[in-house]
C-alpha positions in Angstrom: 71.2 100.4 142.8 69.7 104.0 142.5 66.7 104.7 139.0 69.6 105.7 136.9 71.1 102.5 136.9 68.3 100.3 135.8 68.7 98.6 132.8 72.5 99.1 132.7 73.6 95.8 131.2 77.1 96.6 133.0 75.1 95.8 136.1 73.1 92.6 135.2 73.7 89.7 137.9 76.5 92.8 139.6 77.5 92.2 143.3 77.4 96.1 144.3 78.6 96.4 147.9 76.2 98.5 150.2 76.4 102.1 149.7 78.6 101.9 146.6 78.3 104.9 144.3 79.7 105.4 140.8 80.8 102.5 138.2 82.0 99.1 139.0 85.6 99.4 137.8 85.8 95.4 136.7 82.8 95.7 134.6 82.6 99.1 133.4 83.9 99.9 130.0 82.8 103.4 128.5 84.1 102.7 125.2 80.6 100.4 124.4 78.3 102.4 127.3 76.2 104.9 126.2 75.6 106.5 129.8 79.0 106.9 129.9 80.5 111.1 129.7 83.8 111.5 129.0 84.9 115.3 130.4 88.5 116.8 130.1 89.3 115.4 133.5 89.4 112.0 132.0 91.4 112.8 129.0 94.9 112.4 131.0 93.7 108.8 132.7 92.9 107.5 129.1 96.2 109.2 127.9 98.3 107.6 130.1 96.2 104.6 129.6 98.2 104.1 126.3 101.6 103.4 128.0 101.1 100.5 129.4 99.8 98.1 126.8 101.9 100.2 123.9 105.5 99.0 126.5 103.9 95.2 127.3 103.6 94.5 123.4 107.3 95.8 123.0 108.3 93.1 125.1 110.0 90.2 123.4 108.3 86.8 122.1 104.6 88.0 123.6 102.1 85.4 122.6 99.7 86.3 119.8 97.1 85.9 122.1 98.1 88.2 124.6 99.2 90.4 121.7 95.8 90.7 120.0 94.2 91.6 124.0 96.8 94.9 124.0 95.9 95.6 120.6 91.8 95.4 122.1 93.0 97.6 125.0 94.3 100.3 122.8 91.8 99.9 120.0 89.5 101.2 123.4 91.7 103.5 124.6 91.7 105.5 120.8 88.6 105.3 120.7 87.5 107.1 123.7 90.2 109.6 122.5 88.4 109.8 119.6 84.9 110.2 121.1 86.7 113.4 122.7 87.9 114.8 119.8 91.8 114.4 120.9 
C-alpha cells in the first residue's frame, strides 16, 4: 500500500495482491470516496453503467428486494453524473 492510501477506509482489513496499483474494483465505490476524481474519460463507463440495472428492473415479477439494490445502483450511478455536471 503506497502513503496515499493510508487511511482509505476502502482498504481497511483489504487483501491487495503484490504489486497492485489503482482501486480494488470489489470495494471501491467513488460515489461516497472523497479521493475519488471523476475526469471526462469516466463519463461514458458510468453512462453505460445505467443500462444494465435500468433493463434488469424491467424484467418481470423482480423481487422488491432486488428491486430496491437496482434502484441503489442507479441512485450511484446519477450521482456521480451529477458530481460531473452531466
Amino acid at each position: 500500500m503506497n502513503d496515499d492510501a493510508l487511511g482509505a477506509e476502502c482498504l481497511e482489513d483489504a487483501v491487495v495482491p503484490e504489486g497492485h496499483r489503482g482501486p480494488l474494483l470489489d470495494r471501491c465505490r467513488p460515489s461516497r470516496c472523497t479521493n475519488s476524481i471523476l475526469g471526462p474519460e469516466h463519463l461514458p463507463i458510468w453512462t453505460a453503467e445505467r443500462s444494465s440495472p435500468n433493463r434488469l428492473r424491467a424484467g418481470p415479477r423482480l423481487p422488491a428486494n432486488r428491486r430496491s439494490l437496482l434502484d441503489a445502483q442507479l441512485n450511484e450511478v446519477a450521482l456521480m453524473l451529477k458530481k460531473a455536471g452531466q
